[in-house]
PAZAPA-4460 file (N, C-alpha, C; in steps of 0.05 Angstrom, whole numbers, plus 32768, in hexadecimal, padded with zeros to 4 digits):
% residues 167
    n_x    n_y    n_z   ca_x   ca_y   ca_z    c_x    c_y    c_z   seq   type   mol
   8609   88BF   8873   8610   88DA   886B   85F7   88E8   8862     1      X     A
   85F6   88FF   8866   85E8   890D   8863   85ED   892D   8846     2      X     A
   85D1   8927   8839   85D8   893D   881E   85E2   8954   8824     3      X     A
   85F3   8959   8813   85FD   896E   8817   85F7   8993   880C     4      X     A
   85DA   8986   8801   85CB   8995   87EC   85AC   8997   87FD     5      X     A
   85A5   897D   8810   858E   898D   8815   8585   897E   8834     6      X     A
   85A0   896C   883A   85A4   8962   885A   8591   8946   885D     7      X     A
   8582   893D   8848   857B   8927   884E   8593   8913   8848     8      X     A
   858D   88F8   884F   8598   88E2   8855   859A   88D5   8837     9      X     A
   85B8   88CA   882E   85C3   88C4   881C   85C5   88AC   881C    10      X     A
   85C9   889B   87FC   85BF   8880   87FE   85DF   887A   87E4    11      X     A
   85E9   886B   87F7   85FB   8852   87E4   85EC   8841   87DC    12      X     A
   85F6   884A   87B1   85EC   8831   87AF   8601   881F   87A3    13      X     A
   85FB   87FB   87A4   8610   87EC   879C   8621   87F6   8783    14      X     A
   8637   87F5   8791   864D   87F9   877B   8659   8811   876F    15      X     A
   8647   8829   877D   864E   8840   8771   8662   8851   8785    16      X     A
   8665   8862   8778   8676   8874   877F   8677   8884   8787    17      X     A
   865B   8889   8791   8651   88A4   8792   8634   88A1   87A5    18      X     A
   8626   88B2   87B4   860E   88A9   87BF   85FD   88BE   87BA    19      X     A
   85E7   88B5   87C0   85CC   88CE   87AD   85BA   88CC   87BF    20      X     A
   85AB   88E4   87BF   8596   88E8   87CE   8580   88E6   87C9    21      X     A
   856F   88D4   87D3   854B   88D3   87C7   853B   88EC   87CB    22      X     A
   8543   88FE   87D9   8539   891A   87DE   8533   8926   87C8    23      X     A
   854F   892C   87C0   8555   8944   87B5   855D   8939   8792    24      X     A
   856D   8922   8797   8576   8918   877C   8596   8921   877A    25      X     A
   859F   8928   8791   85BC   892A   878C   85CC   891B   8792    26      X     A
   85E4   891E   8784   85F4   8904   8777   8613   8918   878F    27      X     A
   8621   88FF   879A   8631   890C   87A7   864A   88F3   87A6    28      X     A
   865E   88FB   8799   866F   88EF   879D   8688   88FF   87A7    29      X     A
   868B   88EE   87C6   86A4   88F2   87DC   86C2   88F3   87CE    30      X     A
   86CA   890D   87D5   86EE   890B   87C9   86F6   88EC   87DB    31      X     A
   870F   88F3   87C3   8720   88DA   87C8   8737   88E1   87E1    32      X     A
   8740   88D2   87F2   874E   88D9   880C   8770   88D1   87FC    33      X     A
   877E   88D2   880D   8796   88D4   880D   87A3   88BB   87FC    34      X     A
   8791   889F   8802   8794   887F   87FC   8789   887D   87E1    35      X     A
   8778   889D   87D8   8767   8897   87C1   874E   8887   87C6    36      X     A
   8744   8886   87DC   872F   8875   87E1   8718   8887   87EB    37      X     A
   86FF   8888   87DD   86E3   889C   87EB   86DA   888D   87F8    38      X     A
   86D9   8892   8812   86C7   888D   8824   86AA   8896   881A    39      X     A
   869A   8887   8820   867D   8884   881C   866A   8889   8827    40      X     A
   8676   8876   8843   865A   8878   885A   8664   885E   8867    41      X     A
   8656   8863   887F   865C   8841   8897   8655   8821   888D    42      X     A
   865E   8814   888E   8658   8805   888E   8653   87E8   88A7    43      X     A
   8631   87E5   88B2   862B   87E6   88BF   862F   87BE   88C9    44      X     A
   863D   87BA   88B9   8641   879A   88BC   8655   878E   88BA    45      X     A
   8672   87A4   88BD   868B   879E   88B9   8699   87B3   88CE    46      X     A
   86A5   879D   88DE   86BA   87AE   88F1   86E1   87A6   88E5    47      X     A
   86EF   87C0   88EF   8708   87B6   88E9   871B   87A2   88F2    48      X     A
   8726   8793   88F1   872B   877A   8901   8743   878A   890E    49      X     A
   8753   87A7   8909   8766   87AE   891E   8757   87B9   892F    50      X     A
   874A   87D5   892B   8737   87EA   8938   871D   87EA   8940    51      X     A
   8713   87D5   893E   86FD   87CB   893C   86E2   87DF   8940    52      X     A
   86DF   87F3   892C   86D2   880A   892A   86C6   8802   890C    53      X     A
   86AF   880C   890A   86A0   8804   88EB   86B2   8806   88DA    54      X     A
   86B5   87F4   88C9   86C2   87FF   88A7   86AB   880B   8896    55      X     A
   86BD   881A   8889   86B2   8833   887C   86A1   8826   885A    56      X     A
   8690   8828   8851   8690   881B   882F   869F   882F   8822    57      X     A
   86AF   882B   8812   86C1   883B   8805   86C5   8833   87DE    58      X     A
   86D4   8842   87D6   86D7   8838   87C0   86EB   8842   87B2    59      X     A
   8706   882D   87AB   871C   8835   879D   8727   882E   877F    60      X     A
   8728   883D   8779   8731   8838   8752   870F   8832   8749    61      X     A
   86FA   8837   874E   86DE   882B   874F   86DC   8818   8754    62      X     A
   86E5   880F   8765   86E4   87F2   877E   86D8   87F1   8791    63      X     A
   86C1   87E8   8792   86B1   87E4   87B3   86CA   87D7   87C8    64      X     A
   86D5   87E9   87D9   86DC   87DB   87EE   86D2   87DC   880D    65      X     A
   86D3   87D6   881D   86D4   87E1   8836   86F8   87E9   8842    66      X     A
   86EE   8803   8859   8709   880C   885B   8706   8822   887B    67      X     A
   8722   8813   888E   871A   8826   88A3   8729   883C   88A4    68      X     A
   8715   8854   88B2   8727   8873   88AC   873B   886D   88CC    69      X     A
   8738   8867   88D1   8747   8869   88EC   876A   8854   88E2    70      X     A
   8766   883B   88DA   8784   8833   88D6   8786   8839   88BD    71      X     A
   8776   8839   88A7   8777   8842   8892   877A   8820   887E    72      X     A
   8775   8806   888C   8774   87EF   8878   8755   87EE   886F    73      X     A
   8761   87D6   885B   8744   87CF   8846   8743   87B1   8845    74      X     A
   872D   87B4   884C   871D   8793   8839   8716   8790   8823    75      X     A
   8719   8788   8812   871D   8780   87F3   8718   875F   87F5    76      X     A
   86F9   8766   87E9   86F4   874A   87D8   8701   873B   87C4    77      X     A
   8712   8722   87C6   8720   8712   87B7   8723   8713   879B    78      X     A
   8707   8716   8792   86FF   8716   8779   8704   8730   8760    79      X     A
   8705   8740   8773   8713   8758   8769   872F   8761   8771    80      X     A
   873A   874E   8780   875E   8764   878C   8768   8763   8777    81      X     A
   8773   8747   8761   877F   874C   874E   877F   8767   8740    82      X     A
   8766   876B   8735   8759   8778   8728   8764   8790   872A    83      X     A
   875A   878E   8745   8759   87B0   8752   877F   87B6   8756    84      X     A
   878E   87A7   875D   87AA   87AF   8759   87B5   87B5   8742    85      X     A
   87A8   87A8   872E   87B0   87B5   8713   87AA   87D4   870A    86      X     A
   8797   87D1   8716   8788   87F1   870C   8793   8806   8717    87      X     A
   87A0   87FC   873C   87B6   8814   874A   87CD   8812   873B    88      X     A
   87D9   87F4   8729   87ED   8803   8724   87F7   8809   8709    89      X     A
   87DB   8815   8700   87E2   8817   86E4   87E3   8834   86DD    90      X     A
   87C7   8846   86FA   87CF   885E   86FA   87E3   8863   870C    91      X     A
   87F6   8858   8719   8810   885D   871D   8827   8858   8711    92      X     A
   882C   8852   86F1   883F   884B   86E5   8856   885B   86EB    93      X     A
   886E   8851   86E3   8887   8855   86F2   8881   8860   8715    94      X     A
   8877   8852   8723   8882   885D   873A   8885   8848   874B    95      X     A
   8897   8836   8740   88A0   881F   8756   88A9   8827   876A    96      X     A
   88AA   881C   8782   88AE   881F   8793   88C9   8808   87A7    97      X     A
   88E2   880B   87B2   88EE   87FC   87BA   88DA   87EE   87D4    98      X     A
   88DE   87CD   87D6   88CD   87C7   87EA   88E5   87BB   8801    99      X     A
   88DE   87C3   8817   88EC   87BB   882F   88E5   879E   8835   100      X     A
   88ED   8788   884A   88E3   8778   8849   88CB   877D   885D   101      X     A
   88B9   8770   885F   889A   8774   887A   88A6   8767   888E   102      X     A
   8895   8775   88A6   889F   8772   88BF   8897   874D   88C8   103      X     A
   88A9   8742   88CC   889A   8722   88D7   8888   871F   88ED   104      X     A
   8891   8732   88F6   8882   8733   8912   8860   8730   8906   105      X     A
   8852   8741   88F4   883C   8742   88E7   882F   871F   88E9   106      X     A
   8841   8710   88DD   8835   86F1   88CB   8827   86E6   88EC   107      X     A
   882F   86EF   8909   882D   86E5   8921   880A   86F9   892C   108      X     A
   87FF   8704   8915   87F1   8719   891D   87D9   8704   891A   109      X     A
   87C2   870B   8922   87A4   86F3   8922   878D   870D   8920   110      X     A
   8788   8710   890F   876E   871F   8903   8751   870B   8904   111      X     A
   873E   871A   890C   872A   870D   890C   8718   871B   88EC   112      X     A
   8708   8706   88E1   86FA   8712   88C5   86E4   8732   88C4   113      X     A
   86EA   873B   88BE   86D8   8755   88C6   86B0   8742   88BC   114      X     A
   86B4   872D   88AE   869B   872D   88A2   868E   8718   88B5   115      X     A
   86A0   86FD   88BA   869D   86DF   88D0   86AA   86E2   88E4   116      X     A
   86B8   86F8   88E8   86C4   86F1   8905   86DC   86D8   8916   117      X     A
   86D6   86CD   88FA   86F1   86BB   88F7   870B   86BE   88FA   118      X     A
   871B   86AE   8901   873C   86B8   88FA   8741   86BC   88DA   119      X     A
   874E   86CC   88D1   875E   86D4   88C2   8778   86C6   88BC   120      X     A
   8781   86BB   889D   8799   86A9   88A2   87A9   86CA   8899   121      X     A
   87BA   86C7   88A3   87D1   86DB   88A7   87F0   86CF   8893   122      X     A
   87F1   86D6   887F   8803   86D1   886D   8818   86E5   8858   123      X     A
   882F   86DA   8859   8845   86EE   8841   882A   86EC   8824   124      X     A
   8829   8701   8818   8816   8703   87F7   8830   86F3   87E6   125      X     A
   8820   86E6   87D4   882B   86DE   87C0   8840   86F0   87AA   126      X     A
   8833   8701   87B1   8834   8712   878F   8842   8720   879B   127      X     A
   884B   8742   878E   885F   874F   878B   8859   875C   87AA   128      X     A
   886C   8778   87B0   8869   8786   87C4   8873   877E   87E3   129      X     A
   8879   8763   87EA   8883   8756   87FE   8870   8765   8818   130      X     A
   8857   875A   881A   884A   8760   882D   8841   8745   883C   131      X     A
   8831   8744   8855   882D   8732   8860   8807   873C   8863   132      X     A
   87FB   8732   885E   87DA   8730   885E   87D2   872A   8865   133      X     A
   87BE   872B   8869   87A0   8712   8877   878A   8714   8863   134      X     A
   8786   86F5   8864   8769   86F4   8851   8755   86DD   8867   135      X     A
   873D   86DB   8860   8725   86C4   8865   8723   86BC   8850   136      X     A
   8722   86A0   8844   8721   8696   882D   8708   868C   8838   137      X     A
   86F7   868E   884B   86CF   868B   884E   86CF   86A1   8845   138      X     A
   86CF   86B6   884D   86BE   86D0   8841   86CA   86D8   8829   139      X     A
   86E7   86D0   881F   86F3   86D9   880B   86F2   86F6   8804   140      X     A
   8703   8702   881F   870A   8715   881D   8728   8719   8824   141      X     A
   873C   872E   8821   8758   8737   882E   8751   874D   8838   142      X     A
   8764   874C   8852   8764   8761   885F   8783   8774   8858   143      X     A
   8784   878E   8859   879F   879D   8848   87A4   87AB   885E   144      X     A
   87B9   87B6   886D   87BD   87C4   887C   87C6   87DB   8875   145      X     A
   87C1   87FA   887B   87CB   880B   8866   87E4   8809   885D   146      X     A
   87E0   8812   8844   87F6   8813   882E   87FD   87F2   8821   147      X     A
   87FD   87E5   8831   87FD   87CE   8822   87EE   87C7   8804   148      X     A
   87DB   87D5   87FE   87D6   87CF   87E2   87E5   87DF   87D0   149      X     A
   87E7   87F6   87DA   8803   880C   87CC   8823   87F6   87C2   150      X     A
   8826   87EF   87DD   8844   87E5   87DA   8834   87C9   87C5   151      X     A
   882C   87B8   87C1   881D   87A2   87AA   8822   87AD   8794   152      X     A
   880E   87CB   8790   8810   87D7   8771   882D   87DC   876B   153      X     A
   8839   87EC   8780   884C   87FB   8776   8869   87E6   8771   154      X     A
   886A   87C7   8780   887D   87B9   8781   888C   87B2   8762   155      X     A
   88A0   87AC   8759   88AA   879F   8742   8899   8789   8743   156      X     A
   888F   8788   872D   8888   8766   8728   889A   8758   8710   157      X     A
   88A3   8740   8724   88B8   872D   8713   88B0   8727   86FF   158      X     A
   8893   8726   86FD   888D   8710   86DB   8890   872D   86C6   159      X     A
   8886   873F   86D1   8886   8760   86C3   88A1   8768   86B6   160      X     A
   88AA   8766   86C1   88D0   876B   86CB   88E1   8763   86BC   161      X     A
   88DF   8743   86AA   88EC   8731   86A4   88E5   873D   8684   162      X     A
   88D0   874B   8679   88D0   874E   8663   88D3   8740   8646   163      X     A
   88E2   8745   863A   88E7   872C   8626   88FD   8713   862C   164      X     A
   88FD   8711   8638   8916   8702   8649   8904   86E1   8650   165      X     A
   88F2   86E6   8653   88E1   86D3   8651   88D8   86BF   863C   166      X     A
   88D6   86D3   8626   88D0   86C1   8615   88E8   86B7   8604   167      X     A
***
């Protein structure tokens, strides 16, 4: 991407949110799209395992992710999804969402790793939202297909749910 202040060439740097120009010194941070996610700039070492068109570096809730504009899924490093689902759904309080069950047909789908090129194990998520996912546990990443991290945040969670009933 290019400044928008004086047309030279813009530099992501790790982790931010925003990209700056060695030109000029301007600081430019991309609106947020529809998913809440800023696109950044290409990323020149990751293709999408549906569209197979660059993934974008992006960044959601201040989350480095990668993310394609064309199907609109994300790769999310392991180490942060917990994390990062808490943070969607904390600025979404009350807005659970009823979850349908996921299509089966999906669990029969074979993704290759956007990072190794590997197969992708293709699995129901553990946790709330009733989605079916793909992760590489080499690269230790998941792959989200849009909205799938939406329906995660926004799901009832049973342990949440049960309240004092528990103890």
């Amino acid at each position: 991407m290019n400044c928008p202040a004086c047309g030279a060439p813009m530099r992501l740097e790790s982790g931010a949110e925003s990209l700056t120009c060695d030109y000029c010194h301007s600081v430019f941070f991309p609106e947020k799209n529809d998913d809440g996610v800023r696109v950044l700039g290409a990323s020149a070492d990751y293709t999408c395992p549906n569209c197979r068109i660059a993934l974008m570096d992006a960044s959601l809730e201040g989350t480095s992710i990668r993310y394609c504009t064309r199907c609109r899924g994300m790769l999310i490093d392991m180490e942060v999804f917990a994390a990062l689902v808490e943070v969607v759904r904390a600025g979404q309080e009350g807005a659970e969402i009823p979850q349908a069950p996921p299509d089966p047909t999906e669990i029969d789908r074979h993704l290759s790793c956007p990072h190794c090129h590997q197969a992708m194990d293709t699995h129901y998520y553990a946790g709330p939202g009733r989605v079916i996912l793909s992760d590489c546990e080499r690269c230790n990443v998941n792959w989200l297909d849009h909205g799938k991290l939406m329906r995660i945040a926004h799901a009832a969670d049973a342990l949440r749910d049960c309240g004092d009933e528990t103890r």
